[in-house]
C-alpha positions as a printed Julia matrix, in Angstrom:
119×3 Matrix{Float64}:
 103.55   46.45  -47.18
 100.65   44.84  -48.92
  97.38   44.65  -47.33
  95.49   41.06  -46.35
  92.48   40.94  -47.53
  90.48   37.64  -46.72
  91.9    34.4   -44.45
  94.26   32.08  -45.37
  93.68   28.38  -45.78
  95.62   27.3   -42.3
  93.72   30.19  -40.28
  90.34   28.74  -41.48
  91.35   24.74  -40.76
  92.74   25.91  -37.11
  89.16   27.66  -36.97
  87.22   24.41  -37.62
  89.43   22.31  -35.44
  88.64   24.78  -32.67
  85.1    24.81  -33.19
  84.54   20.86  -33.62
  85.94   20.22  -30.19
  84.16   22.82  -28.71
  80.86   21.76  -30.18
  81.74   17.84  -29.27
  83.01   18.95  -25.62
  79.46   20.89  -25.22
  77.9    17.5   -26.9
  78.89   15.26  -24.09
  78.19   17.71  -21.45
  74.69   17.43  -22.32
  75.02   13.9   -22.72
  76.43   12.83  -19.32
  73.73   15.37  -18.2
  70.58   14.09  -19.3
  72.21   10.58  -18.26
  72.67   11.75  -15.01
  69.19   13.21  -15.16
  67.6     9.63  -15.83
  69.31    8.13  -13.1
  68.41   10.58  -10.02
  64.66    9.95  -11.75
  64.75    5.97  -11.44
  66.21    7.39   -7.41
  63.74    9.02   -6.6
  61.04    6.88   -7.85
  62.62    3.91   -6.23
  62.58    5.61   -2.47
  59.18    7.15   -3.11
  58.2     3.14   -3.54
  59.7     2.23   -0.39
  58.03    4.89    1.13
  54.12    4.09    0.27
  55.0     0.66    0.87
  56.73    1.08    4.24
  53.1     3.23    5.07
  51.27    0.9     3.64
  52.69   -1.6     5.87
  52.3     0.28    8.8
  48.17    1.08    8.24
  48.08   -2.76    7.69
  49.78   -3.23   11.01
  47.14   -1.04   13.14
  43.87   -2.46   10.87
  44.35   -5.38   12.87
  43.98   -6.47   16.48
  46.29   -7.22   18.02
  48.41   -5.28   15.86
  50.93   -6.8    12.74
  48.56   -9.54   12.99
  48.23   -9.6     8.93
  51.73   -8.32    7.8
  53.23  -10.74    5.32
  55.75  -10.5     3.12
  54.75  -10.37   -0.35
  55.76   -8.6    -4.22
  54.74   -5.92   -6.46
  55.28   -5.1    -9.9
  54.43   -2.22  -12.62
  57.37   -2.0   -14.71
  59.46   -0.08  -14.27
  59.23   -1.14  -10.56
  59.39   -4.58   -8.41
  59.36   -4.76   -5.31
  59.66   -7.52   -2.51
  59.02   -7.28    1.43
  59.28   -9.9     4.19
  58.01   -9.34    7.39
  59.69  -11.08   10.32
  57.52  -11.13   13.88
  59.51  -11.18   17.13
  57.08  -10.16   20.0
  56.48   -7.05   19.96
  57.65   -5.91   16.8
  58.05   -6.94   13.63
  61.1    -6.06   10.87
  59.94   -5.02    7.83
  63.0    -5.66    4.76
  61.81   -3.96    1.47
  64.26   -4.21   -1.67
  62.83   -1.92   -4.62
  64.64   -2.27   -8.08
  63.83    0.11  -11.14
  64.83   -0.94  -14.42
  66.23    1.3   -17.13
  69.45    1.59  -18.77
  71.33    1.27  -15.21
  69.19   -0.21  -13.07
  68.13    1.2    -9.36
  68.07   -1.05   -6.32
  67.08    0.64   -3.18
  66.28   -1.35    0.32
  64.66   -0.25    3.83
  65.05   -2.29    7.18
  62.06   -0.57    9.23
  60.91   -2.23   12.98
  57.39   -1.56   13.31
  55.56   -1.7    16.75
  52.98   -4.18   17.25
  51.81   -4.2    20.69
């Protein structure tokens, strides 16, 4: 029986094939993960924004007597963020609607209904 020495053509072409779809398989895990990665960062921006706004709201609310007395809806914007808020009064409270959207290749909208207490 005659020793192999070396591989033959087909063994090396199978070898490729296997290693090209492993390497592109890996390729758009990384991919879909660094996508993925972008979009929980626009998230979390975008409800960090409706937080400081939503306190922001609510130190404007007790700078004032009586309180809510200068809430007013209103807009922001440094890209990548705009935001909008309306304030509604009803007695003694006032709703607070904030919409936050952050732009990027998918953009992020985000909204908050608060009531804030203004007696």
């Amino acid at each position: 029986m005659p020793s192999r020495r070396g591989s033959s053509l087909l063994e090396v072409l199978v070898a490729l094939v296997v290693l090209t779809s492993t390497l592109g398989a890996a390729a758009g895990l990384v991919t879909g993960a660094a996508r993925a990665q972008g979009l929980a960062r626009q998230r979390v921006l975008a409800a960090l924004t409706l937080a400081e706004r939503i306190e922001a709201l609510r130190a404007a609310a007790g700078r004032t007597t009586p309180r809510c007395l200068a809430l007013a809806g209103g807009n922001a914007s440094s890209p990548p963020v705009t935001e909008t808020w309306s304030v509604t009064r009803s007695g003694a409270m006032a709703l607070v609607e904030l919409r936050v959207r952050v732009a990027g290749p998918v953009a992020v909208v985000d909204s908050l209904e608060a009531v804030l207490a203004c007696d």
